[in-house]
N, C-alpha and C positions, 0 to 999 in steps of 0.2 A: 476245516481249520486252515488250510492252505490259501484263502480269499483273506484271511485276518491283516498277515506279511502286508498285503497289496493292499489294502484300505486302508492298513495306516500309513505306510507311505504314500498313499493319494493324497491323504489327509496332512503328513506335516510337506509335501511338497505344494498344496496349498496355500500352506502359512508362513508368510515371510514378509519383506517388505516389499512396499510399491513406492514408486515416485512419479507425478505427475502436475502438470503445472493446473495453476489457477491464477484469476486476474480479479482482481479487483479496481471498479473506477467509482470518483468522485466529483462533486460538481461548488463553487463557489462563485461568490460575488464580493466581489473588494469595492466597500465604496469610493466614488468619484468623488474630488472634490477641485474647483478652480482653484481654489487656496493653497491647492500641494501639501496638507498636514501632513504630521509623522506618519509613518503605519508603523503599530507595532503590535497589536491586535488585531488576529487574522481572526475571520466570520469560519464557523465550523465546513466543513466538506462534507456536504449530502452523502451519501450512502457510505460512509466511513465510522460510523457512531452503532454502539450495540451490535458488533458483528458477532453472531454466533455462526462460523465455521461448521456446524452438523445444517445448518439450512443451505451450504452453500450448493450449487450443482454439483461442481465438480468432485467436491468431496462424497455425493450421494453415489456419482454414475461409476468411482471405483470404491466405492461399498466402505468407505472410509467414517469412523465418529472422530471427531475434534480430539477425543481422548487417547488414541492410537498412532498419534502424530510425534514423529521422534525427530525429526528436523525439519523445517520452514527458511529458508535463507531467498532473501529479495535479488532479484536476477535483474528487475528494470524498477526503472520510475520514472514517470514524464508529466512535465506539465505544458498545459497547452493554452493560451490565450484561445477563446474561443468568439468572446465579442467584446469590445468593436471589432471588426477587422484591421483597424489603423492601430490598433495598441500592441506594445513590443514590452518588452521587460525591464524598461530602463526605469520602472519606479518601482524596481526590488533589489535592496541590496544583497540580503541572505534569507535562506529558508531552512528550515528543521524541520523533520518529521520524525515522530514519537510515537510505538506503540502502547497502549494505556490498556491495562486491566486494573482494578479499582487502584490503588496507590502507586500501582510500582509503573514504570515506564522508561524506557528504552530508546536511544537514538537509533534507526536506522536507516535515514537518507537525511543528505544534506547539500546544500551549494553555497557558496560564500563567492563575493563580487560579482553579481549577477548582471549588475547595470554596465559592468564594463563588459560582457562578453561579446554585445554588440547584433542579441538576437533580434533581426528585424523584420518587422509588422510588413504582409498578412498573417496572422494566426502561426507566431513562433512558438517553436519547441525548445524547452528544457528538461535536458537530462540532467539528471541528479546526481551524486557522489554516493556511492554506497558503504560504508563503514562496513566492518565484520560483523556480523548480529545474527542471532539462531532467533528467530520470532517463534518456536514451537513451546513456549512457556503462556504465551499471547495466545497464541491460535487453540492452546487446548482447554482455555479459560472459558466457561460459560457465555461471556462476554469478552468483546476487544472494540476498543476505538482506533482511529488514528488519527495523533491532534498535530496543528502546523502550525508551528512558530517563525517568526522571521523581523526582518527591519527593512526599512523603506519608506517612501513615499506615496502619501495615496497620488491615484491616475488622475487624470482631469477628469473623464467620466467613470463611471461605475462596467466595471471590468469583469468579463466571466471565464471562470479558470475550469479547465477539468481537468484530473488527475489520476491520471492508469501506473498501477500498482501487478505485477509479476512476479509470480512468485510458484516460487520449486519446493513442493511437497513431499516428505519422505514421513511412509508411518509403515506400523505393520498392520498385516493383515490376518484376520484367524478366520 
């Protein structure tokens, strides 16, 4: 009887929470055009659509389900021209980013005056603005998107963006 004491407090000093980061990145193409149209419909971001968090790595190698997840809060966001190399950011004015699980949806990165910050080409960086947002509503949903809104002009050629997403994980553990 005296080993009972000591396995169950093995057992609840087991269980508690953990925090641990994870990333997620994405890939798009803004069309080109010599015309300079509006942009106001941005082309979706590859691996951003239908994320179920129980697939992700990080969430498996600390023994985490989606559903155990008590806070998510975004630590970075960046975006990067990746081609041409001559292309800089001056044909975006604002961007949004949105967590989406089937209706409901969430601001949590944004940047506004973008063309005036004066990011310049080779292959610049935009960090993002991040608003207060608990994404653990998102993350413990079956599914989560993340959809990008904005204004601007299209490039003269067709532009390739990708987008690294960071993020600090808090769930419990049993």
């Amino acid at each position: 009887m005296s080993r009972l004491p000591l396995l169950l407090a093995a057992a609840l000093a087991a269980c508690g929470p953990v925090t641990f980061p994870t990333q997620l990145t994405g890939e798009s193409v803004i069309p080109g055009s010599r015309l300079g149209g509006i942009l106001n419909v941005f082309p979706a971001l590859s691996g951003f659509s239908a994320l179920d968090f129980n697939d992700n790595q990080d969430f498996k190698n600390q023994q985490v389900a989606r559903d155990h997840v008590t806070s998510v809060k975004v630590e970075s966001f960046q975006i990067k021209v990746v081609s041409p190399s001559s292309q800089d950011f001056g044909f975006l004015d604002s961007v949004e980013f949105y967590a989406r699980t089937g209706e409901t949806e969430l601001l949590f990165a944004q940047k506004q005056n973008i063309a005036s910050l004066g990011l310049a080409a080779p292959n610049p960086v935009l960090g993002l603005d991040l608003p207060t947002a608990d994404l653990a509503p998102f993350v413990a949903a079956p599914s989560m998107s993340i959809v990008m809104r904005g204004r601007g002009r299209q490039p003269s050629q067709d532009t390739r963006l990708s987008a690294t997403v960071k993020l600090v994980v808090q769930a419990k553990v049993f």
